[in-house]
C-alpha positions as CSV (number, residue, x, y, z in Angstrom):
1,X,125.3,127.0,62.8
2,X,123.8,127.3,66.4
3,X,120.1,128.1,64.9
4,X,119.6,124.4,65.3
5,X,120.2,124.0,68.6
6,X,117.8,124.3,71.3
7,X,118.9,126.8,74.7
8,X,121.5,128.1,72.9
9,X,122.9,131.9,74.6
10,X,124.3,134.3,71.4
11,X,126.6,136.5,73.1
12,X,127.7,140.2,71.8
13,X,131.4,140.8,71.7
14,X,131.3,144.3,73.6
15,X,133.0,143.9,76.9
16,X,134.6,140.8,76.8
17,X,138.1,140.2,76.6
18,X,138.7,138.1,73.8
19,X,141.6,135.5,73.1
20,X,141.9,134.5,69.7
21,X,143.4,130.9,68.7
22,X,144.6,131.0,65.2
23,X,143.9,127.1,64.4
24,X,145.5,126.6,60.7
25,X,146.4,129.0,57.5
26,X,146.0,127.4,53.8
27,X,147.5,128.5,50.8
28,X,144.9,128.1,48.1
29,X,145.8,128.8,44.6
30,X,143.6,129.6,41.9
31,X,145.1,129.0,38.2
32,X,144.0,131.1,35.4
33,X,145.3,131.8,31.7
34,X,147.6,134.6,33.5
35,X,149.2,131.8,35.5
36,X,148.5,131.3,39.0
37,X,146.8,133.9,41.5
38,X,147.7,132.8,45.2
39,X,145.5,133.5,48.1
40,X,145.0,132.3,52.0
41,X,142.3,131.1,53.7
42,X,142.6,130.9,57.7
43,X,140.2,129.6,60.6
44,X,140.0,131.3,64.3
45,X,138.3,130.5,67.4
46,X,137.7,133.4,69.5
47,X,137.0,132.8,73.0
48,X,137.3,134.7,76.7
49,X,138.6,131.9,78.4
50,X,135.2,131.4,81.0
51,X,132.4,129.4,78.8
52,X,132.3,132.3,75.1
53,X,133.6,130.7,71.9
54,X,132.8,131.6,68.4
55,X,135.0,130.2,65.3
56,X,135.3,132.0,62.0
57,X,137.0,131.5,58.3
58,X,138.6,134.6,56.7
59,X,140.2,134.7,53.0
60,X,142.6,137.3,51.4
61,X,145.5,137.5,49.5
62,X,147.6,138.0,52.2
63,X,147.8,135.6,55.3
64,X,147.9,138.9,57.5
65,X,144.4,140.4,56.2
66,X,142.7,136.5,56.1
67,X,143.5,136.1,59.9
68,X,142.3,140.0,60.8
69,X,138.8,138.9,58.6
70,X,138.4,135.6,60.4
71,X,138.5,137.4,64.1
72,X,135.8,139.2,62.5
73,X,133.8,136.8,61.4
74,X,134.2,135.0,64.9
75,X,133.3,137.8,67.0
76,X,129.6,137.1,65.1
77,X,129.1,133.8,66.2
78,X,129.7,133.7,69.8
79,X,128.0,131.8,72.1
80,X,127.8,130.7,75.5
81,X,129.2,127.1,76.8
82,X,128.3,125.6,80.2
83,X,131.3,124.6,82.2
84,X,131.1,123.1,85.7
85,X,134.4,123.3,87.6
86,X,136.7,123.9,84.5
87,X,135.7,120.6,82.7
88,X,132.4,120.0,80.6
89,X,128.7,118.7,82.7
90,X,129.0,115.5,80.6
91,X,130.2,113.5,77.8
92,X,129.1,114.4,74.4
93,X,129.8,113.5,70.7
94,X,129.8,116.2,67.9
95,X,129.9,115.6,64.2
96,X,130.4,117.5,61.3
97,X,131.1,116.3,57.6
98,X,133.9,113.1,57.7
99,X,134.9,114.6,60.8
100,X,133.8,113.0,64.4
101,X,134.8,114.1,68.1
102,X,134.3,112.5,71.0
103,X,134.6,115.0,74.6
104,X,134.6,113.4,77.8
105,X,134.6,115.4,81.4
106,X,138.3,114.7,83.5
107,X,138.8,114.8,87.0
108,X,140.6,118.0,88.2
109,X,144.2,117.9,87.1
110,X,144.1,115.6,84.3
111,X,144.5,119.0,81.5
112,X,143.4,119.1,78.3
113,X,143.8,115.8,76.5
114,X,143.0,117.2,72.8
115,X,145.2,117.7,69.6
116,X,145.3,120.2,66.8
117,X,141.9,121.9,66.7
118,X,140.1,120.5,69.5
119,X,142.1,121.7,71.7
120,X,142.6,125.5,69.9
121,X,138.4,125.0,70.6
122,X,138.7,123.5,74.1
123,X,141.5,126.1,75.3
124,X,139.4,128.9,74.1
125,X,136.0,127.8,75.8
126,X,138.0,127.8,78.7
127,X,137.8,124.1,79.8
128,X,141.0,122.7,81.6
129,X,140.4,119.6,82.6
130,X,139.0,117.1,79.8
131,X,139.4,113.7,77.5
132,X,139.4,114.1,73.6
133,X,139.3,112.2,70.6
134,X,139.0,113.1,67.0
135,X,137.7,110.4,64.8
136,X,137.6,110.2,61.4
137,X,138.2,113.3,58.8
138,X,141.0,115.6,60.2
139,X,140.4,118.8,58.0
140,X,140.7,121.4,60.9
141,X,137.3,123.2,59.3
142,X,135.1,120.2,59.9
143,X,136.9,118.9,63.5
144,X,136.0,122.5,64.5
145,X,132.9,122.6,63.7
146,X,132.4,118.9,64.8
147,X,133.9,120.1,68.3
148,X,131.8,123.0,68.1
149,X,128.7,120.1,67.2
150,X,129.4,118.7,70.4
151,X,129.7,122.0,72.3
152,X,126.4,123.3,71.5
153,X,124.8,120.1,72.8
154,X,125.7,120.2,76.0
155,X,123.4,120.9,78.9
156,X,124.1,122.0,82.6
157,X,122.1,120.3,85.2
158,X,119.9,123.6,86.0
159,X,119.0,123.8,82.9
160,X,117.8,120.0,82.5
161,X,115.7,120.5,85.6
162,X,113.9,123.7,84.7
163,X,113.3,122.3,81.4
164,X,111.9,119.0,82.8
165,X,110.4,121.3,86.0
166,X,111.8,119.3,88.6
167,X,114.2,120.3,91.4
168,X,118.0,119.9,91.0
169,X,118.2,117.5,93.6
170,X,115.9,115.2,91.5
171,X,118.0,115.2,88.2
172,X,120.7,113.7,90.4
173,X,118.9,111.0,92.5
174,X,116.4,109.9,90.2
């Protein structure tokens, strides 16, 4: 998913001390002539608490081994957020599927003001301080990777003013 997003940092699991946030478990059944196989599917977000988050989807027949494969797949697809002071550089708008999220930066104080799997997202990432709001579809798979949408689109200030060659100072005053 973050191929299609520009300045995106991949970051390799060794040496971080990951937190994983299990966000919802389903039971899916499958019905055949026998009668009817149960198995689970569940979705993670992995994250080290200081600007690494990845999310993954694991399936088994038991809810124990469809967790352990979802860590898995989440340690493959971390990448690097920018945070300023514990709350996000600016406001952004992620969507994925029916599902739409709004994230807004908060004052220091304010907490996380996210439900569900925003926040399992937010909390991971490592952001404390920000404004939420999940619009639209509220399958926890697409307001992930909606959150996640939004995520990869934001920009720090040093990187807007190396990519537009300016000095720091500039980006703010214009």
């Amino acid at each position: 998913m973050s191929s299609s997003y520009k300045n995106v940092e991949r970051v390799k699991p060794s040496g971080l001390e990951l937190q994983d946030h299990l966000v919802g478990v389903q039971r899916v059944t499958k019905v055949t002539k026998g009668g009817r196989a149960f198995g689970f599917s569940a979705i993670v977000v992995v994250g080290d608490g200081n600007g690494v988050v990845g999310h993954g989807l694991g399936k088994s027949k038991d809810v124990a081994s469809a967790i352990a494969k979802a860590i898995e797949d989440a340690k493959k697809n971390l990448v690097r957020i920018p945070i300023i002071n514990q709350t996000l550089p600016h406001e952004q708008k992620g969507k994925f599927g029916g599902a739409r999220v709004f994230l807004k930066p908060a004052s220091h104080g304010t907490g996380v003001i996210a439900g569900g799997a925003v926040r399992a997202v937010l909390e991971s990432v490592g952001v404390h301080d920000v404004l939420s709001k999940s619009i639209g579809s509220s399958n926890p798979h697409n307001v992930v990777k909606a959150t996640f949408d939004a995520l990869l689109q934001l920009r720090s200030a040093v990187d807007v003013a190396k990519a537009r060659g300016i000095s720091l100072e500039k980006v703010f005053k214009g």
